[in-house]
N, C-alpha and C positions, 0 to 999 in steps of 0.2 A: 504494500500500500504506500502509495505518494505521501512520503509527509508534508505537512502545511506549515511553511514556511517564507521568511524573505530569502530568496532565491542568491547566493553570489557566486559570481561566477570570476573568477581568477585567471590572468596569463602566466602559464606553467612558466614562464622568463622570468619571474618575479617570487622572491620569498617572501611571504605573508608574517611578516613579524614588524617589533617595533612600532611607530608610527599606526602602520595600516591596520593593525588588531585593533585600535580602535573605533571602526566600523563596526566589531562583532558587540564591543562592551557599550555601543551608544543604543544597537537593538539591546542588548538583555537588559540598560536600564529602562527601556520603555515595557519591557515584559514580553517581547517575541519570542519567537524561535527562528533559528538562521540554519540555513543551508549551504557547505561553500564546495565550489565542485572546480577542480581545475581546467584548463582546455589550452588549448594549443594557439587558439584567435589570440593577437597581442592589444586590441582596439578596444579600449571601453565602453564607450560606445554601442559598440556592437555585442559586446560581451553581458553588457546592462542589459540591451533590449533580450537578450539570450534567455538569462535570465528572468525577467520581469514576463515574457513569454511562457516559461514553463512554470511559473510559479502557482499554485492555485490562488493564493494573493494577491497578483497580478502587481505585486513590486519585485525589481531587482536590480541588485549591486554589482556591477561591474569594476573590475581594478584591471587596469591594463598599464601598457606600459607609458601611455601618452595622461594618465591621473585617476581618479575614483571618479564614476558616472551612478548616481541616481537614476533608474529609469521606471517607467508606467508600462502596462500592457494596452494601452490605448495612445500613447504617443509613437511619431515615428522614429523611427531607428537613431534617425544621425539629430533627433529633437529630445533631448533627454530631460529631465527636470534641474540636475544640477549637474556638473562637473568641477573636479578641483584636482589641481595639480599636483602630482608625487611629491613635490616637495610642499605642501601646504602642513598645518602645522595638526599637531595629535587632536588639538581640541577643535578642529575642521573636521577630524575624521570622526570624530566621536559624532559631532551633529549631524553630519551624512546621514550616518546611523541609527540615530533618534529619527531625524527626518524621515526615513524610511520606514522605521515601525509609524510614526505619528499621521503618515501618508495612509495607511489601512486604516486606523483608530480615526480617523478626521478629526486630528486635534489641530492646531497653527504649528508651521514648522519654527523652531529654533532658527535665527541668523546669524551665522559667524563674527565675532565684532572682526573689525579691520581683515576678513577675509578676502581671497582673493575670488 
């Protein structure tokens, strides 16, 4: 059975540590559950909608090698909700993260201060 989940989808050219774990700790502070599946695409972008397509949620996280993409199962591919740069800072990625659970819950998304 599918678990129900925010969908991420990861470029196997990138280690998931650091920084980018805090995507997974900005959903479990909003109370989701995350799913992270590696692939071979390097494009966030496309990795989001990847994502956010398989999701029963109909959200997903894409990390690639060009930043972290928020994306919808009803936006298109290269139109994502949010993108931020690998080099953006821990407490960017954490709001990613919230924002993505807060996107199912219909709460207001969190905005980074001085984010990029």
């Amino acid at each position: 059975m599918e678990k129900i989940a925010i969908n991420i989808y990861y470029s196997n050219s990138l280690e998931i540590s650091g920084n980018l774990e805090e995507v997974f700790y900005g959903i479990e502070e909003e109370g989701l559950p995350w799913l992270v599946t590696g692939s071979d695409e390097k494009d966030s972008k496309v990795l989001g909608n990847i994502a956010s397509q398989s999701s029963k949620l109909g959200v997903g996280i894409g990390i690639g090698v060009d930043g972290v993409t928020l994306h919808h199962d009803k936006l298109e591919k290269y139109k994502p909700l949010f993108t931020f740069p690998l080099s953006s800072t821990k407490e960017t990625f954490r709001m990613l993260g919230m924002n993505g659970a807060r996107l199912i819950k219909g709460e207001p998304f969190v905005i980074p201060k001085g984010g990029k």
